[in-house]
LOPA-167484 format. One record per atom (N, C-alpha, C): atom name; x, y, z. Coordinates in pm, 1 decimal. Layout:
BEGIN
ATOM name       px       py       pz
ATOM   CA        X        Y        Z
...
# end
This chain:
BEGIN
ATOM name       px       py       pz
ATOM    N  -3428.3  -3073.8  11001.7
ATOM   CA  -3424.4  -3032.3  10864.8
ATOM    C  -3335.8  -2911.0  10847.9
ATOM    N  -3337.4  -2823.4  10973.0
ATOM   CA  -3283.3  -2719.8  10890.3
ATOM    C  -3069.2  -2744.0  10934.6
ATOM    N  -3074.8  -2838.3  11029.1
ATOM   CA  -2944.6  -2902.7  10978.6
ATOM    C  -2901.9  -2952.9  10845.4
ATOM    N  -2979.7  -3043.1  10807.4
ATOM   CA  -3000.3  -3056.4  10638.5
ATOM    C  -2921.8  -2964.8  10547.9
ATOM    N  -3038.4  -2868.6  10554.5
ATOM   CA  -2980.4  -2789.7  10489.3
ATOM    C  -2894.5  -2713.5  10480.5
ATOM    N  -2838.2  -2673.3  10600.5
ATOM   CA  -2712.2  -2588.7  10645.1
ATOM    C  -2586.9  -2704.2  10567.8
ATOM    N  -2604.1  -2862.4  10586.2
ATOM   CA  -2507.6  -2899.0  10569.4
ATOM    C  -2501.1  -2909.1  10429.8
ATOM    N  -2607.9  -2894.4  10325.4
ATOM   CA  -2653.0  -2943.0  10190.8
ATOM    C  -2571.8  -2773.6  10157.2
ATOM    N  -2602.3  -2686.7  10200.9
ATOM   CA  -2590.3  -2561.4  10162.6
ATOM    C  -2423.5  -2592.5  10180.9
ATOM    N  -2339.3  -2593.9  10239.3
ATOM   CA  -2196.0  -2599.2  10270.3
ATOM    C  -2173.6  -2706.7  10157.7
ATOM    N  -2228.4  -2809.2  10173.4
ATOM   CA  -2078.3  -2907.1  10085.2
ATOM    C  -2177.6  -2813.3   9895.5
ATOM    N  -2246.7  -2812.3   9887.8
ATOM   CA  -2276.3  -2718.2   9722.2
ATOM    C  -2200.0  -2623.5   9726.8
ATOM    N  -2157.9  -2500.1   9859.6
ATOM   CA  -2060.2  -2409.3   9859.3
ATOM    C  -1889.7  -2485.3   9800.5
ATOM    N  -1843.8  -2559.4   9846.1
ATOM   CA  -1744.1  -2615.7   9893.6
ATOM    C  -1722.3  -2662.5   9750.7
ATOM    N  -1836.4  -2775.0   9660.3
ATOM   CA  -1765.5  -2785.7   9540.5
ATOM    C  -1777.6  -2624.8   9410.5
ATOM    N  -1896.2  -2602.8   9458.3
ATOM   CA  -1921.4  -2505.1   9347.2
ATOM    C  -1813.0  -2364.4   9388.0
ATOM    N  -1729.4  -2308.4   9456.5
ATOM   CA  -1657.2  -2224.3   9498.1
ATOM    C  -1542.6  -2246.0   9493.3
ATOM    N  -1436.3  -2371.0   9355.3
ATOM   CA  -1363.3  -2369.1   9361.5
ATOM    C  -1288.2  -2286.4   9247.1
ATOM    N  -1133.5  -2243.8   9326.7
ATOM   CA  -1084.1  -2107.1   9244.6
ATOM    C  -1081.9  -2153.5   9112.2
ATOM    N  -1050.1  -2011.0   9010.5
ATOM   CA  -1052.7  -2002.9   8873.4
ATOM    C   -922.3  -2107.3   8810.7
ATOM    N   -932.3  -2165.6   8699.7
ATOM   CA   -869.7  -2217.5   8656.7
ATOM    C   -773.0  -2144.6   8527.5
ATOM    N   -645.3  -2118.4   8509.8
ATOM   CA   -636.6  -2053.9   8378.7
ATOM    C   -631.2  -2152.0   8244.1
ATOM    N   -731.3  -2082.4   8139.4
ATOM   CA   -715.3  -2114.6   8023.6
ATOM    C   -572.2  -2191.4   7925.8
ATOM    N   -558.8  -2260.1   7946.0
ATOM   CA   -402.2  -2282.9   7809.3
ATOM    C   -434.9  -2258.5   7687.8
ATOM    N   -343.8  -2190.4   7633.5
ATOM   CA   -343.9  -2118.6   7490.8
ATOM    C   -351.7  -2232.1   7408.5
ATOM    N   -386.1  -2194.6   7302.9
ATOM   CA   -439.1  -2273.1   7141.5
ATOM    C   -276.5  -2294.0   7101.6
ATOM    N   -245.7  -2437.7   7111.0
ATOM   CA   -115.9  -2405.4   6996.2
ATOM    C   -115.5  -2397.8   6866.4
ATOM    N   -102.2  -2307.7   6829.4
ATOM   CA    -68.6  -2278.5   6685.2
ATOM    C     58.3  -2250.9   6584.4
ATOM    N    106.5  -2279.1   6488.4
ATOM   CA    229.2  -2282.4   6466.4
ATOM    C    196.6  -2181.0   6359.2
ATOM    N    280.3  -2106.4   6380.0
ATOM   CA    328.8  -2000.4   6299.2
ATOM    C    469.0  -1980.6   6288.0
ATOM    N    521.8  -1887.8   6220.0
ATOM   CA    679.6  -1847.7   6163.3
ATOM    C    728.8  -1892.9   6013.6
ATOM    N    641.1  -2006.7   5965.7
ATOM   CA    708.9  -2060.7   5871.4
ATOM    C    728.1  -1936.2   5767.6
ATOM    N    626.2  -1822.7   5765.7
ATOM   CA    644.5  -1739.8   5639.9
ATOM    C    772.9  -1619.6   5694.1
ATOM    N    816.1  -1652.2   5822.1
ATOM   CA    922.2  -1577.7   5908.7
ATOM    C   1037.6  -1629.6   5860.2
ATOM    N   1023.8  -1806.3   5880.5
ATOM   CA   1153.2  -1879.7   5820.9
ATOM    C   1177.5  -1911.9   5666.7
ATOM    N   1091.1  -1863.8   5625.2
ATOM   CA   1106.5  -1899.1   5420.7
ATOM    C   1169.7  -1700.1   5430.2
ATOM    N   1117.4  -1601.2   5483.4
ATOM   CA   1178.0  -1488.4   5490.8
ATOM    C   1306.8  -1484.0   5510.0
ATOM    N   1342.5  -1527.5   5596.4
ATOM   CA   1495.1  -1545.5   5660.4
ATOM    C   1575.6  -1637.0   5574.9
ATOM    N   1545.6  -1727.7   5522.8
ATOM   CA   1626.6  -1781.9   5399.4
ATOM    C   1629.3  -1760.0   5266.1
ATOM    N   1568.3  -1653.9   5239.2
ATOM   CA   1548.1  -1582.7   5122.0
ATOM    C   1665.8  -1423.7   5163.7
ATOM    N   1601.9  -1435.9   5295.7
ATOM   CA   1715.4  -1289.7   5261.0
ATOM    C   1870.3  -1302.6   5300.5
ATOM    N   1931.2  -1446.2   5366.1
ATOM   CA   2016.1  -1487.9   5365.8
ATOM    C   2076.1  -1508.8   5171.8
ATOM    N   2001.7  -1584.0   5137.2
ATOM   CA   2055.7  -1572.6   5057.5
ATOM    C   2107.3  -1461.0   4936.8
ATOM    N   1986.0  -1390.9   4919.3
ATOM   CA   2002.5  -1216.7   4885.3
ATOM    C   2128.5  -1189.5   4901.4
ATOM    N   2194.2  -1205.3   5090.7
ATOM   CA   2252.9  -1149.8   5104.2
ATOM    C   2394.6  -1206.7   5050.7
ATOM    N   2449.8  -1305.5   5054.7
ATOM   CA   2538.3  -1352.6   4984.9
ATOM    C   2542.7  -1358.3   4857.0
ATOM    N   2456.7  -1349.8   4792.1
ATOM   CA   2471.0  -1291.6   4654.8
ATOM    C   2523.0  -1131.9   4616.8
ATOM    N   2432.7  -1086.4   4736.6
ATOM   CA   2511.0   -913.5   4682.9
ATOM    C   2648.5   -930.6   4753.4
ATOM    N   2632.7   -970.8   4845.1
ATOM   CA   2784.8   -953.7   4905.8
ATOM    C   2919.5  -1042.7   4764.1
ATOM    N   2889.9  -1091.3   4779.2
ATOM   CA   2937.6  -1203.1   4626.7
ATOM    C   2987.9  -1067.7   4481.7
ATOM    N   2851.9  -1053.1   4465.3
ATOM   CA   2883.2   -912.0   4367.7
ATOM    C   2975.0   -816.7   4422.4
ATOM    N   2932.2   -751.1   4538.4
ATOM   CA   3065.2   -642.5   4590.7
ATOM    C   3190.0   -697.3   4630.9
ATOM    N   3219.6   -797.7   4648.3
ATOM   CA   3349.2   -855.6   4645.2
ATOM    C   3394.8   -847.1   4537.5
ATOM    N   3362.8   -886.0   4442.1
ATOM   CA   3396.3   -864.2   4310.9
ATOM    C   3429.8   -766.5   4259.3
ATOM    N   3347.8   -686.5   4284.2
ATOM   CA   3366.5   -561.8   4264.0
ATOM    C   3478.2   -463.9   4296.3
ATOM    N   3513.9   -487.3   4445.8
ATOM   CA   3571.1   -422.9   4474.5
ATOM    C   3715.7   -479.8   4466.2
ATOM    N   3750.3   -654.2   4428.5
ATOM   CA   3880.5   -709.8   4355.1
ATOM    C   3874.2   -615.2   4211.0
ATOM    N   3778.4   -569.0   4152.3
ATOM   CA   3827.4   -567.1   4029.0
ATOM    C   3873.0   -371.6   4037.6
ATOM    N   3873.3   -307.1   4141.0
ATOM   CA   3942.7   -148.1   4176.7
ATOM    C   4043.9   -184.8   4185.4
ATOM    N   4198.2   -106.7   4111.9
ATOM   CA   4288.5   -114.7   4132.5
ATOM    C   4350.0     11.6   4215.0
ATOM    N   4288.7    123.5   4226.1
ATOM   CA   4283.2    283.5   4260.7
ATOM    C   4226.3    283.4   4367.8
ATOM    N   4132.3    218.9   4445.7
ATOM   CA   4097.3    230.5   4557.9
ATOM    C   4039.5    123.2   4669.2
ATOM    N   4109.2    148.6   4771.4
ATOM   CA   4104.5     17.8   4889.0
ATOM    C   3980.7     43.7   4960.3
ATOM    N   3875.7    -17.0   4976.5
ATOM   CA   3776.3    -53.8   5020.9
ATOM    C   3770.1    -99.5   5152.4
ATOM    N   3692.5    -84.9   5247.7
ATOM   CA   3726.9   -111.7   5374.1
ATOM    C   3584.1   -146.1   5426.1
ATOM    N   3555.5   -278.5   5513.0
ATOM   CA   3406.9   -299.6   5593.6
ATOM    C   3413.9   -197.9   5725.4
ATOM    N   3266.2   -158.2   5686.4
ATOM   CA   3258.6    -85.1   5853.6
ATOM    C   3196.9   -145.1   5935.1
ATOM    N   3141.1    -89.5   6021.2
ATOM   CA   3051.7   -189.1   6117.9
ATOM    C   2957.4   -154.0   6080.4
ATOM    N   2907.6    -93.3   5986.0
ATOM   CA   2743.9    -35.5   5972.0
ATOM    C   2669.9   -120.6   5857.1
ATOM    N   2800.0   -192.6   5820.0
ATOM   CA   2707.7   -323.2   5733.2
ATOM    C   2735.6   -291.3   5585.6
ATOM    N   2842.1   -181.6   5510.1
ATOM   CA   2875.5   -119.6   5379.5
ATOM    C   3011.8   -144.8   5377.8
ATOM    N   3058.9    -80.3   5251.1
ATOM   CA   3216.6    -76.8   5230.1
ATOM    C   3264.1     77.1   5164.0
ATOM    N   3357.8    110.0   5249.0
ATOM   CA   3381.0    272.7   5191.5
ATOM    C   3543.0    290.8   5178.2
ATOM    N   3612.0    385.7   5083.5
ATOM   CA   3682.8    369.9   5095.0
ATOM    C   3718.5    575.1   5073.8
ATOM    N   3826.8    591.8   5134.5
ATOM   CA   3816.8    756.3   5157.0
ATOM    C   3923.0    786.3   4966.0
ATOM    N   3825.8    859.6   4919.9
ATOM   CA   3868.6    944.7   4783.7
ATOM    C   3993.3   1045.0   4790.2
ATOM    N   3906.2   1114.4   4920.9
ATOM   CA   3974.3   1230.9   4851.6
ATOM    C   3949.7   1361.5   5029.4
ATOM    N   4046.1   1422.4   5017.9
ATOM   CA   4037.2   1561.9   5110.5
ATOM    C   4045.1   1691.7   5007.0
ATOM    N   3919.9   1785.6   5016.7
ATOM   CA   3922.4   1883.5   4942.9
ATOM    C   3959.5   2012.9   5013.1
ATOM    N   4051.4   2093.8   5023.5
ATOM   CA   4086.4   2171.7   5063.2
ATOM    C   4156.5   2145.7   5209.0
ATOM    N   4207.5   2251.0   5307.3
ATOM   CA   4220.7   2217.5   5432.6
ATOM    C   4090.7   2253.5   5539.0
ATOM    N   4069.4   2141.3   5614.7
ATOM   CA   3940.0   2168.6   5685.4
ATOM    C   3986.6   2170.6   5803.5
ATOM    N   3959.1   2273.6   5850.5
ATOM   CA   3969.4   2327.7   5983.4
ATOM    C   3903.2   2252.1   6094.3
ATOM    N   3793.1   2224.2   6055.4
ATOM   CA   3701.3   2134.2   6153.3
ATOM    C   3727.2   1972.3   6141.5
ATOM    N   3766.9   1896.8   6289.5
ATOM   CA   3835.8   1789.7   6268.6
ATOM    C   3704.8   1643.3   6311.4
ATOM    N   3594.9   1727.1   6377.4
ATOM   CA   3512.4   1663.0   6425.7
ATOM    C   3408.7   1624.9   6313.4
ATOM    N   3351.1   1490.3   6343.5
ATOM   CA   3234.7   1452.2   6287.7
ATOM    C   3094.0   1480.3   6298.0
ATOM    N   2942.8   1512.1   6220.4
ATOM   CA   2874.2   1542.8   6270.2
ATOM    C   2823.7   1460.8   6412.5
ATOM    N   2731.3   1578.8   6440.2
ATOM   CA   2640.9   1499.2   6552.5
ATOM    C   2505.9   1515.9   6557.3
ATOM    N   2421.2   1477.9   6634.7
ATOM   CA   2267.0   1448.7   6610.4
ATOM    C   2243.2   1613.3   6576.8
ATOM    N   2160.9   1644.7   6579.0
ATOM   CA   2120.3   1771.5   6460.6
ATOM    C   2199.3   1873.1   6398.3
ATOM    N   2316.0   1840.1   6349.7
ATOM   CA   2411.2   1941.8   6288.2
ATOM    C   2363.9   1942.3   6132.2
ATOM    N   2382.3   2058.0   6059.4
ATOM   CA   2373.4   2059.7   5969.5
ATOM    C   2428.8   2022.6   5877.0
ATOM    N   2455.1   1898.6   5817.0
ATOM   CA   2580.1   1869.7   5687.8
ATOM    C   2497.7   1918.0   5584.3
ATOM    N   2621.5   1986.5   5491.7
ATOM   CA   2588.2   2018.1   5328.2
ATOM    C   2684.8   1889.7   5297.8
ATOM    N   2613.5   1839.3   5138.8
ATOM   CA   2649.0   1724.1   5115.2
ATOM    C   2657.7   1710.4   4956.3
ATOM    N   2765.3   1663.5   4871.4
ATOM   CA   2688.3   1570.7   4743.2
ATOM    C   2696.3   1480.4   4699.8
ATOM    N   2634.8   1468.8   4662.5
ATOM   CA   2663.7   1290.1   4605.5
ATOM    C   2591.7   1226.2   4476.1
ATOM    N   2620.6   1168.4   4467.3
ATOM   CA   2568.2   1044.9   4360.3
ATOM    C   2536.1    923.5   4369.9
ATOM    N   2487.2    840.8   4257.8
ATOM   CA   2397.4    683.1   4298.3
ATOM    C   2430.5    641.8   4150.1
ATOM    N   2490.7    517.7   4180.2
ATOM   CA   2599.5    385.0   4076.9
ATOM    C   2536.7    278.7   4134.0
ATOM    N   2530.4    203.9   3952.8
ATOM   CA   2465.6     47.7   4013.8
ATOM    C   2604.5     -2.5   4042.8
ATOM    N   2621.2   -159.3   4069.2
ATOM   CA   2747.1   -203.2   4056.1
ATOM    C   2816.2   -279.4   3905.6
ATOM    N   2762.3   -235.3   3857.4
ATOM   CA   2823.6   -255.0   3640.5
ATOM    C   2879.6   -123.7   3616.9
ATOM    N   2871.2    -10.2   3724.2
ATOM   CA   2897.1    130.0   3661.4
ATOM    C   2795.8    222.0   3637.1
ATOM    N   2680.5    189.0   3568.7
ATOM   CA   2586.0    256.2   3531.0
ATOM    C   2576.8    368.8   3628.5
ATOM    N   2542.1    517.1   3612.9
ATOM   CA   2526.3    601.1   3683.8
ATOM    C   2338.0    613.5   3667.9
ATOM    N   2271.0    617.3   3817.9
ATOM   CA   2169.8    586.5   3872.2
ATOM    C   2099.7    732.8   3830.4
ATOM    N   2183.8    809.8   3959.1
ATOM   CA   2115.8    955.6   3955.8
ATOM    C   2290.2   1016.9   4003.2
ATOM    N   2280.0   1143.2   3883.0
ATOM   CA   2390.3   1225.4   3868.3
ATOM    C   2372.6   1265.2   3979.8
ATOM    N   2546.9   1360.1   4032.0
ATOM   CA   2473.2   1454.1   4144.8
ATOM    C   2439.4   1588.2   4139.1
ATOM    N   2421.8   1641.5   3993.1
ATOM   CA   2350.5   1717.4   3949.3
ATOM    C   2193.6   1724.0   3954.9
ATOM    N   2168.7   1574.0   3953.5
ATOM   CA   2024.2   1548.4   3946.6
ATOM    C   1999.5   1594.1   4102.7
ATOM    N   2080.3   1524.9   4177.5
ATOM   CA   2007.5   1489.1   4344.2
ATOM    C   2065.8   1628.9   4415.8
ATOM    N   2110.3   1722.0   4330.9
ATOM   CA   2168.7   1898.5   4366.9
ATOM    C   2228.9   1857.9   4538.5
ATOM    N   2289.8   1945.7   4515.4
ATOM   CA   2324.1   1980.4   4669.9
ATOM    C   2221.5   1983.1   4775.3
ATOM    N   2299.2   1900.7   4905.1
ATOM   CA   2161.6   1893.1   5015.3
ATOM    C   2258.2   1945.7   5132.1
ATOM    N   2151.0   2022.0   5223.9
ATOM   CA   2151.3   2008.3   5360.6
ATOM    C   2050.5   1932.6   5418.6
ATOM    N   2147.4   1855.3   5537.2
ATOM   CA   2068.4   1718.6   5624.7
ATOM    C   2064.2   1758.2   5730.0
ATOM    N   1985.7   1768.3   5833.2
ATOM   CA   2013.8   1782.5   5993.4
ATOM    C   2032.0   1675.0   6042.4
ATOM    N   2130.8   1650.6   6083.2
ATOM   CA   2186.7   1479.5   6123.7
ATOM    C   2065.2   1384.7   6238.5
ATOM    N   2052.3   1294.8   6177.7
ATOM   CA   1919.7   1178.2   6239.9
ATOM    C   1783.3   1258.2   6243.0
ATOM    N   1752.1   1335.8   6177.9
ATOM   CA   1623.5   1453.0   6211.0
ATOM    C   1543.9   1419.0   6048.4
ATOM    N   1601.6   1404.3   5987.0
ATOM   CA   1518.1   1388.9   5813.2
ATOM    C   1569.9   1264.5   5738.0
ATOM    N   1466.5   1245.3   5668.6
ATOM   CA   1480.4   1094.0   5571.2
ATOM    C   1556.3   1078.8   5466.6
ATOM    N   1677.9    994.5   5481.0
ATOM   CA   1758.5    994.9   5414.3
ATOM    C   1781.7    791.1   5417.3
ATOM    N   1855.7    762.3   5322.1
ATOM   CA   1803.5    613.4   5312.5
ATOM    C   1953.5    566.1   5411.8
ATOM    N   1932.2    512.7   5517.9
ATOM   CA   2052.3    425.4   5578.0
ATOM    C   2133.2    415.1   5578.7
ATOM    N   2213.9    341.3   5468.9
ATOM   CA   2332.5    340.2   5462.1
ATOM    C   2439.5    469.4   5460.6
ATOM    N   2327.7    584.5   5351.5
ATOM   CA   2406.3    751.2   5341.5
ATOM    C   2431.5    801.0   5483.1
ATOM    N   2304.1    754.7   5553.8
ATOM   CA   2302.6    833.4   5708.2
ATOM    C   2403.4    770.2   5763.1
ATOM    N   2438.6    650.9   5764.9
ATOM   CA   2548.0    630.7   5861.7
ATOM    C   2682.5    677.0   5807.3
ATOM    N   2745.3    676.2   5723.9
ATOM   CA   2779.2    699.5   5627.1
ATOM    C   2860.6    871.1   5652.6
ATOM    N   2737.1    937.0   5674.9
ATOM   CA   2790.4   1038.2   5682.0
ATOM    C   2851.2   1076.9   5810.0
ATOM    N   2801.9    992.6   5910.3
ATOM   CA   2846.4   1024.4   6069.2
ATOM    C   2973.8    959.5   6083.3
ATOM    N   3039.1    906.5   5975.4
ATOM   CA   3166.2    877.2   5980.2
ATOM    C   3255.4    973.2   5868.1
ATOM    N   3212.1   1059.1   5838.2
ATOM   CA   3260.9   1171.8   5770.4
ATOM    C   3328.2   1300.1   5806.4
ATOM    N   3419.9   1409.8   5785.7
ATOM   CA   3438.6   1499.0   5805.1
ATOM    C   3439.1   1594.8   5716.0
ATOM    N   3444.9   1779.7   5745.7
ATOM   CA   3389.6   1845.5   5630.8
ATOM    C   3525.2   1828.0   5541.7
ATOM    N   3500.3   1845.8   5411.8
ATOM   CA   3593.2   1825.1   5295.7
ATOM    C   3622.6   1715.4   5270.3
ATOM    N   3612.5   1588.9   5266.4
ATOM   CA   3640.8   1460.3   5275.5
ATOM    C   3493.2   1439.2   5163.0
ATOM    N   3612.4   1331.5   5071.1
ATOM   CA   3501.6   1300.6   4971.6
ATOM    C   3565.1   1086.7   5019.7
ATOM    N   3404.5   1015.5   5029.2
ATOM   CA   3417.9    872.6   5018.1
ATOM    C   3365.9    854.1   4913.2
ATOM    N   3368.6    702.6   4904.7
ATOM   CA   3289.8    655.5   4772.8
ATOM    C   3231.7    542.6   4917.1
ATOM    N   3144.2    478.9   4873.6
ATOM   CA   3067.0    407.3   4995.4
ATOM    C   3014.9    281.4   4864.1
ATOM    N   3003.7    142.3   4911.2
ATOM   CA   2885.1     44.7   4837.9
ATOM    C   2829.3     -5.8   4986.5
ATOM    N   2680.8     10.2   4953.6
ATOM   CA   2593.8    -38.3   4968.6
ATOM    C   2516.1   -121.4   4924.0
ATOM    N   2497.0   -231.6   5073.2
ATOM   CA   2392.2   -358.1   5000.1
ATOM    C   2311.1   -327.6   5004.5
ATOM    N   2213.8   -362.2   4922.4
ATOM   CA   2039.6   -306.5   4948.5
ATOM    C   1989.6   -301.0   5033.8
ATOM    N   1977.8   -404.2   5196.5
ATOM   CA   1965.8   -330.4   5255.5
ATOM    C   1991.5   -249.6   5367.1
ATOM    N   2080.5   -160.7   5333.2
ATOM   CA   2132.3    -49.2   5402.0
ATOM    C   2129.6     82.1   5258.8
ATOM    N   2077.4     35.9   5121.9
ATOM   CA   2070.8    152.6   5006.4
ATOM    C   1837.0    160.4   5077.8
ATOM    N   1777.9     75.8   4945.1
ATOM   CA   1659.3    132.1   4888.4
ATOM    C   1578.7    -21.4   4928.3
ATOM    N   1652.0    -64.6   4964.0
ATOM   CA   1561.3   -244.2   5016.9
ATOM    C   1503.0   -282.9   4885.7
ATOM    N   1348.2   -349.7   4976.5
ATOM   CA   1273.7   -463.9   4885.6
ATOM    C   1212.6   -388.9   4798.3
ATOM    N   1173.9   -204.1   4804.4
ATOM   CA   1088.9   -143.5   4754.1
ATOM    C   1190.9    -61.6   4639.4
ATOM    N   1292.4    -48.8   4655.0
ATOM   CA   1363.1     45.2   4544.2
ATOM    C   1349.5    205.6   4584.0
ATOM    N   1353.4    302.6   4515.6
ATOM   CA   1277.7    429.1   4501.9
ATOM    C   1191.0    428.6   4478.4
ATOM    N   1084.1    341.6   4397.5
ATOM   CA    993.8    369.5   4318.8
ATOM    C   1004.6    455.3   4176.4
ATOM    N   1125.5    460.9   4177.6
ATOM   CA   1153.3    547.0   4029.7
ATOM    C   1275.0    498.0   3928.8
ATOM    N   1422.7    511.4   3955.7
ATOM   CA   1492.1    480.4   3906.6
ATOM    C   1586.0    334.4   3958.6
ATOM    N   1558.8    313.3   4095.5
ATOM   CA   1646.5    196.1   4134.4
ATOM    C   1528.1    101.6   4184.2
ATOM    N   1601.9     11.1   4162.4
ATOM   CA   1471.9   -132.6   4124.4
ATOM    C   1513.5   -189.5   4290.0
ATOM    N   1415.7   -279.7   4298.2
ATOM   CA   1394.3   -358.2   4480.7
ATOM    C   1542.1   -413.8   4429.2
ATOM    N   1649.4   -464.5   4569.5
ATOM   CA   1717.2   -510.3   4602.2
ATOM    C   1833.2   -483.8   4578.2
ATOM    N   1860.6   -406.3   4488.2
ATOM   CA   1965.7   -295.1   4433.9
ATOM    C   2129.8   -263.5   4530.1
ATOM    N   2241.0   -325.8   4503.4
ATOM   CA   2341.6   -290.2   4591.6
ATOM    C   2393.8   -189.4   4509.0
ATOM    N   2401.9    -50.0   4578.2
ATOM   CA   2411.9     94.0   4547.1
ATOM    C   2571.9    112.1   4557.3
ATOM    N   2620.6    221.9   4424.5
ATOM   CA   2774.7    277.6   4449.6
ATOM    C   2706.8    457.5   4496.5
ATOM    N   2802.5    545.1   4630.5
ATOM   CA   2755.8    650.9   4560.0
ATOM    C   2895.3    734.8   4652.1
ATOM    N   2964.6    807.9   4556.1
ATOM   CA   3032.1    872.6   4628.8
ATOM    C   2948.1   1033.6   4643.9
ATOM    N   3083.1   1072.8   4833.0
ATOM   CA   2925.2   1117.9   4862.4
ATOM    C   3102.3   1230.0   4869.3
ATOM    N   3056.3   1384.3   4893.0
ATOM   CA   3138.9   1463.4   4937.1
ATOM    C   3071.9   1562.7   5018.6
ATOM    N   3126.2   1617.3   5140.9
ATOM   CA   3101.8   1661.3   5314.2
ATOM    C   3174.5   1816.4   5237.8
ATOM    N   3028.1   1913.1   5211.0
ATOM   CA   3087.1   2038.9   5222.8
ATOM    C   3143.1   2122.3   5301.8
ATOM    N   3036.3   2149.2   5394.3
ATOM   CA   3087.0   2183.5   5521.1
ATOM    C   2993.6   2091.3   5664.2
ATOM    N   3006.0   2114.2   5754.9
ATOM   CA   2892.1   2067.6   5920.7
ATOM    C   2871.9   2199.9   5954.2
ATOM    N   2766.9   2217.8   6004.4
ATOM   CA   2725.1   2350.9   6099.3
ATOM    C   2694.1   2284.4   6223.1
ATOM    N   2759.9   2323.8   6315.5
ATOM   CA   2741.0   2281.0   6466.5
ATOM    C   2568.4   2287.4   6543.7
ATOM    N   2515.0   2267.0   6580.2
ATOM   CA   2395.5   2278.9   6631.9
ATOM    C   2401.8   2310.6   6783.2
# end
């Protein structure tokens, strides 16, 4: 008997001791509200782009140029002689002004309204497109920049004067940089 059981005890070891098995995941399909997203903002985007083309055929005074940052800018103006030939860099101080144009003209916010700013470069909230914008700037140099919405105020706007999806005009002018 007590062979028996030694051998009863082994083969119950033998099945009941076999390794863990892993679980397979639940398939579930998701993305579709990813892919109705993505073809909604495709299209967005050829529509504003559509408008700033237009837009910028109908300037006869100033040539417009794509950057890589996803806008179109075209250089205004050099105010005075600027000594400093370099562009900012991560925490320099730019003084700055500017303004905000829908694309019909309408003026958004004067740049009286939005007063003169100092920015510490990539350190404070400034909406996208301006920030890049300005790191392609030098002091005294005035651009005019359009922005698609989103690289201006996106799906949300300001919450005050520019409405969700908004492709922004704003010429901006580079008072001085303070080196950091």
């Amino acid at each position: 008997m007590n062979k028996l059981t030694v051998l009863l005890f082994t083969f119950t070891c033998l099945l009941a001791c076999k390794t863990p098995e892993a679980r397979k995941p639940e398939t579930v399909k998701t993305g579709s509200l990813i892919e109705a997203s993505v073809i909604r903002n495709k299209k967005l985007y050829e529509t504003e782009k559509k408008a700033i083309e237009a837009y910028i055929n109908g300037q006869d005074t100033k040539q417009f140029t794509a950057s890589e940052f996803g806008f179109w800018l075209a250089k205004d103006s050099i105010v005075g002689e600027s000594n400093d030939s370099k562009v900012p860099e991560f925490s320099d101080i730019v003084n700055f002004d500017y303004n905000i144009s829908a694309l019909n003209g309408q003026t958004i916010y004067t740049a009286s309204e939005l007063k003169n700013r100092n920015y510490a470069m990539d350190q404070e909230e400034l909406f996208t497109g301006l920030r890049e914008g300005l790191k392609l700037m030098k002091s005294g140099e005035t651009y005019t920049f359009i922005f698609p919405s989103q690289k201006a105020y996106g799906y949300y706007g300001d919450e005050n004067k520019i409405g969700r999806n908004t492709p922004l005009i704003s010429r901006v002018t580079v008072n001085s940089i303070t080196k950091k």
